[in-house]
C-alpha positions as CSV (number, residue, x, y, z in Angstrom):
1,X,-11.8,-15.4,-5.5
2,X,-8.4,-15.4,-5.4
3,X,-6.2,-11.8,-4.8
4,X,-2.7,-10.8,-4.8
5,X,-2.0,-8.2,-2.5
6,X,1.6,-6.7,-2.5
7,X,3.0,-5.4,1.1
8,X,5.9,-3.5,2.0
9,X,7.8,-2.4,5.2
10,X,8.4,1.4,6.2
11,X,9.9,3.4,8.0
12,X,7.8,4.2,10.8
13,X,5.8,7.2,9.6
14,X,5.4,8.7,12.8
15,X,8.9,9.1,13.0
16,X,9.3,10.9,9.8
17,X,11.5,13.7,11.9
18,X,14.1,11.4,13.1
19,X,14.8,10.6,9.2
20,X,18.2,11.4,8.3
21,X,20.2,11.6,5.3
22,X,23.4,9.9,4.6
23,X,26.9,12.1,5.4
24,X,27.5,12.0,1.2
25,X,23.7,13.4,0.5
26,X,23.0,10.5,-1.7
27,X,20.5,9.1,0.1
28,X,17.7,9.1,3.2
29,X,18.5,6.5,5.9
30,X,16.2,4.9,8.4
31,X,19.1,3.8,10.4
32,X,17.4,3.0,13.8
33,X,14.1,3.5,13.2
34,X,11.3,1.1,13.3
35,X,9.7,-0.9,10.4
36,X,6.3,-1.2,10.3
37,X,3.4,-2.2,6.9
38,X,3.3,0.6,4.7
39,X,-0.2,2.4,6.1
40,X,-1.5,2.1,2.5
41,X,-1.3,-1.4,2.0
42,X,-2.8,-1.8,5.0
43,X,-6.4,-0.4,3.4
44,X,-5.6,-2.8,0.8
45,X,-5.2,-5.7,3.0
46,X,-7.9,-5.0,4.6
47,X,-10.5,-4.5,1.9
48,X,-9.0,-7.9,0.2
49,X,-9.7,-9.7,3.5
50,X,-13.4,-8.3,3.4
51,X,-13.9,-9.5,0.0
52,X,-12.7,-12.8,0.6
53,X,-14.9,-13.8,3.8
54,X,-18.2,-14.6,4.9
55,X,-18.4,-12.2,7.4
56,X,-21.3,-13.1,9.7
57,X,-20.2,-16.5,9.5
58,X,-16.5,-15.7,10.4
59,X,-15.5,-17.6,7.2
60,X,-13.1,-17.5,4.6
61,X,-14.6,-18.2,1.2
62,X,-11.5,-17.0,-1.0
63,X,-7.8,-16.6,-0.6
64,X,-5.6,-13.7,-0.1
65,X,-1.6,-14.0,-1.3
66,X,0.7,-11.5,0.4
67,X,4.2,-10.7,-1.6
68,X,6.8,-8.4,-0.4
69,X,9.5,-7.4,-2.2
70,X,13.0,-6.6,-0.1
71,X,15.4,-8.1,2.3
72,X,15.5,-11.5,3.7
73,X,13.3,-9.6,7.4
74,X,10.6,-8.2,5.1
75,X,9.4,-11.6,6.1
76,X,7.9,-9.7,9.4
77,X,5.4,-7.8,7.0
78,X,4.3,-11.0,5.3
79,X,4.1,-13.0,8.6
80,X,2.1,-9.1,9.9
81,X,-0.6,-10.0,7.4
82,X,-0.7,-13.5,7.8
83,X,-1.9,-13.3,11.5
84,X,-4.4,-11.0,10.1
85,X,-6.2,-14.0,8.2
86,X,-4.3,-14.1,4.7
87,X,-3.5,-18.0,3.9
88,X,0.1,-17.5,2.1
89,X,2.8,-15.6,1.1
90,X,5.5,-14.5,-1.2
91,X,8.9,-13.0,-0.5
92,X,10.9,-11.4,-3.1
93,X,14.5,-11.1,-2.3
94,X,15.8,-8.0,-3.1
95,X,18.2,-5.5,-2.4
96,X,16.1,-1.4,-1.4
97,X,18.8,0.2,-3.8
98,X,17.8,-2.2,-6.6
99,X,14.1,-0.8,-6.7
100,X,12.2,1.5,-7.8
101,X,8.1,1.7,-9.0
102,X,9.2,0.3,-12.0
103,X,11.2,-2.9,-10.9
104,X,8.4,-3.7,-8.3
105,X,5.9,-3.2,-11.2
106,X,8.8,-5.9,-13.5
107,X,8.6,-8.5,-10.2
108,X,4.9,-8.5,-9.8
109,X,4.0,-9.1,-13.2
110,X,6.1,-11.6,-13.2
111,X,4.2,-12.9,-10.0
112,X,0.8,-11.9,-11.3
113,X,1.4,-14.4,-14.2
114,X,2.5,-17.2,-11.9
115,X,-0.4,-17.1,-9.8
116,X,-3.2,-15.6,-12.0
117,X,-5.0,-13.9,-9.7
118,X,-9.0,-12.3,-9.8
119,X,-7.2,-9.3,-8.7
120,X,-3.9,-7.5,-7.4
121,X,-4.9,-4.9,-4.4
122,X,-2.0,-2.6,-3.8
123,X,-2.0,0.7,-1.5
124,X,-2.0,4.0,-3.4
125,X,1.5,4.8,-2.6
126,X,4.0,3.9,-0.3
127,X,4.8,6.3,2.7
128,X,8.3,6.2,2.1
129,X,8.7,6.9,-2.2
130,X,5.3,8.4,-2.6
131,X,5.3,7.9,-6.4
132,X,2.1,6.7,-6.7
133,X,2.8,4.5,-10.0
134,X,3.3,1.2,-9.0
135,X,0.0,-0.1,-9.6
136,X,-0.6,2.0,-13.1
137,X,2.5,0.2,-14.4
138,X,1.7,-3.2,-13.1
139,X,-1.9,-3.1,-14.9
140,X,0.2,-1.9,-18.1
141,X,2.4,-4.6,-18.0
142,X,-0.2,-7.0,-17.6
143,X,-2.6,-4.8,-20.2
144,X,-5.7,-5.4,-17.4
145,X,-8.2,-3.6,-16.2
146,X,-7.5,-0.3,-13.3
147,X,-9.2,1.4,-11.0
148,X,-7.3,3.8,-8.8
149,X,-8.4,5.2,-5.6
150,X,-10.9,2.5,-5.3
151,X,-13.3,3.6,-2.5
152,X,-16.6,1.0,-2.9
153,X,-16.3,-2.5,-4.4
154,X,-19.3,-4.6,-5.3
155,X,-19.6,-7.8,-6.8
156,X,-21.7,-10.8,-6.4
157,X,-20.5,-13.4,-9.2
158,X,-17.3,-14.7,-7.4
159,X,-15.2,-11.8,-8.7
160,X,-15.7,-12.4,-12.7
161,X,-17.2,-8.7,-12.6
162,X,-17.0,-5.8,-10.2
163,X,-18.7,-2.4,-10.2
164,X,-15.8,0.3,-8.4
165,X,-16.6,3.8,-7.0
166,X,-13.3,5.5,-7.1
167,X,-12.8,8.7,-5.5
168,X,-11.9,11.4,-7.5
169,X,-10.7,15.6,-6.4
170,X,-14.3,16.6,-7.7
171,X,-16.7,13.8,-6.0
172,X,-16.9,10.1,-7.8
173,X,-16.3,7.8,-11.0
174,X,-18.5,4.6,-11.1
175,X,-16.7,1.9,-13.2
176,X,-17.6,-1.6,-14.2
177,X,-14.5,-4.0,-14.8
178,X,-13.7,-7.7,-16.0
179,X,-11.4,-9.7,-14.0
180,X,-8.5,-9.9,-13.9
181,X,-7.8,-6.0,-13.0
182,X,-5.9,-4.5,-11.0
183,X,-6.9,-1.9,-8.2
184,X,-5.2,0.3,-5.5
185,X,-7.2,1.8,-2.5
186,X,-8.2,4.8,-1.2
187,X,-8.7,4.5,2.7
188,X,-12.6,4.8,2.0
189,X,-12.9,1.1,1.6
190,X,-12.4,0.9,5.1
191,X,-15.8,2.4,5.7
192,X,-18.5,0.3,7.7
193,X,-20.2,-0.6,4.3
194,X,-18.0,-0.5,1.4
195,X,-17.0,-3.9,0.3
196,X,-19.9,-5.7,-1.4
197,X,-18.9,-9.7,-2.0
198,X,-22.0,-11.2,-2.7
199,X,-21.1,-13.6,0.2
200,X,-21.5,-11.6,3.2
201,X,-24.9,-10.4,4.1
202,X,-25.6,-7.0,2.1
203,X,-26.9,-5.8,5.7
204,X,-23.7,-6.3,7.7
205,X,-21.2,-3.6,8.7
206,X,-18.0,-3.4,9.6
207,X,-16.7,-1.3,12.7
208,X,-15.6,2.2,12.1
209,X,-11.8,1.9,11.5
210,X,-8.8,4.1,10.2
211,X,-6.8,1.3,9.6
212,X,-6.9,-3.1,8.8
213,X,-8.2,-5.1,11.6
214,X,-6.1,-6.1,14.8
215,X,-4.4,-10.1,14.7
216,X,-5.4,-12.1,17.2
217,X,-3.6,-14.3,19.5
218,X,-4.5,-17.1,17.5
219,X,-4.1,-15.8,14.5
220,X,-0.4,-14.8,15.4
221,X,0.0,-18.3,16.2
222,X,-1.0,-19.7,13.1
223,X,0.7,-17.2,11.4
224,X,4.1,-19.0,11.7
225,X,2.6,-22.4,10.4
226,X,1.4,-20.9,7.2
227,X,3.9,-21.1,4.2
228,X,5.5,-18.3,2.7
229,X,7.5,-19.2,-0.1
230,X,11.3,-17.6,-1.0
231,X,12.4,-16.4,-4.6
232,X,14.6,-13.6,-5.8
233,X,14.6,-11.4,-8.7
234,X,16.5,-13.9,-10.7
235,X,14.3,-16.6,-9.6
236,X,11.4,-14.9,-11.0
237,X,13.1,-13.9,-14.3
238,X,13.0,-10.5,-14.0
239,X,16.2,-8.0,-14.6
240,X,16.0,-5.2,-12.5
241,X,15.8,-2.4,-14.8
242,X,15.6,1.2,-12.4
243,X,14.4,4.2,-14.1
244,X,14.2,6.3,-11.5
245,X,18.1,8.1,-9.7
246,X,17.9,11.0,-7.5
247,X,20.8,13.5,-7.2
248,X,21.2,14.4,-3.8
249,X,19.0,15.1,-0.4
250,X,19.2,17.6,2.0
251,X,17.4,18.2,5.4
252,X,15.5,21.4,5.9
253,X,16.9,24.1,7.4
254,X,16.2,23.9,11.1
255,X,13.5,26.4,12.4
256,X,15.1,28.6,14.9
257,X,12.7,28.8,17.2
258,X,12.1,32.3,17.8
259,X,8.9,34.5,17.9
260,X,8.1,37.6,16.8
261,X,4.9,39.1,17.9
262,X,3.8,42.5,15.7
263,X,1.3,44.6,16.6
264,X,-0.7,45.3,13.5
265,X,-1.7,43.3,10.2
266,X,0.3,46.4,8.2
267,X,3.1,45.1,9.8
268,X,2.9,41.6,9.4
269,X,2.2,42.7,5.8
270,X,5.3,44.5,5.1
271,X,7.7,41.6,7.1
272,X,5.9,38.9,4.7
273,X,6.8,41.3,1.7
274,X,10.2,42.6,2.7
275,X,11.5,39.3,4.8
276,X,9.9,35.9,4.1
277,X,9.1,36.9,0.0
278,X,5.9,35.2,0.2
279,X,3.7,38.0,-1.0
């Protein structure tokens, strides 16, 4: 089984108060901050891994392409994933103001065709953008298969045919799709027993986690001996095409940091009413 799984670097997102906008409004900077994997594609790394392995044996029965899509360093985020147990990567270059959902949709269907891929794992959404369309406009493009908010993934035929629990606001949606499709994760598939392979022993379980699996030492090592090849947007054909412009951003007002403490629930009643205007 062979999966695409795109990755992309963030602003930290534990650091999401020290963002700042630019002194013209027109955009949000993460001058000085530090990058780290996008927390979503990190559940989709993960689950890819998991469906490409032999777990008990420690084994890697399939293969799992990273791409990233940005600057010449995004090359930390494929390297990140490569440590991890991934066997290769892509790197996109690409200017940030030249992207949107829509031109990283453009660049990796233009990859997905290249590599033909069982399947392309993305994360949901990115933590920076939150647009949550990426992957709904790849599996357009490519007119394959989706499941979104993927949260169980069996299969036991190589990955010609999986059956997908994907989470939905009132409980579940059990679906059965043909490869080549496309999913994007919900961090359920991280739980102890939610990737099926048909590989690993139905039995086995992996540990509690909020998050992918730690590199090793080695890993990290081998990391920098596995190949990651470099194109660019022109490389791949593709004409950036945005559809997406923002106007302007500004910060929140600053709390004050005052209290007021009120002695009854009329009271807090009538400030709601006559101050905040939330009632």
């Amino acid at each position: 089984m062979k999966i695409l799984v795109p990755v992309k670097r963030v602003a930290d997102p534990d650091n999401a108060n020290k963002v700042k906008v630019s002194d013209d409004g027109s955009r949000v900077t993460s001058d000085g901050l530090e990058w780290k994997m996008n927390p979503f594609d990190e559940w989709s790394l993960e689950a890819a891994l998991r469906l490409t392995e032999d777990a008990g044996a420690k084994k890697r029965v399939g293969e799992v392409v990273l791409v990233s899509i940005g600057p010449k360093d995004e090359v930390q985020t494929i390297r990140q994933g490569l440590a991890m147990g991934d066997e290769r990567g892509i790197l996109v270059e690409a200017e940030d103001d030249d992207l949107d959902s829509h031109v990283v949709a453009q660049v990796l269907e233009a990859i997905a065709k290249k590599e033909e891929p069982d399947v392309v794992f993305l994360g949901k959404q990115s933590a920076d953008g939150d647009s949550n369309v990426a992957g709904t406009k790849l599996a357009d493009f490519l007119d394959w298969p989706l499941v979104n908010y993927a949260m169980h993934i069996a299969t036991d035929d190589e990955g010609k045919t999986f059956t997908v629990k994907r989470e939905l606001d009132v409980g579940q949606q059990t679906l059965k799709v043909t490869a080549p499709c496309v999913f994007t994760a919900s961090d359920r598939i991280l739980q102890p027993q939610a990737i099926k392979n048909g590989v690993t022993a139905d039995d086995f379980a992996y540990p509690e986690s909020d998050g992918g699996r730690y590199a090793s030492l080695k890993g990290i090592m081998q990391a920098k001996k596995k190949p990651v090849e470099e194109t660019t947007l022109e490389g791949l054909g593709v004409t950036p095409t945005r559809v997406n412009a923002y106007g302007s951003f500004t910060l929140p007002a600053a709390r004050t940091g005052s209290t007021v403490f009120l002695e009854t629930v009329e009271e807090l009643v009538e400030k709601l009413q006559t101050e905040a205007k939330v009632l």
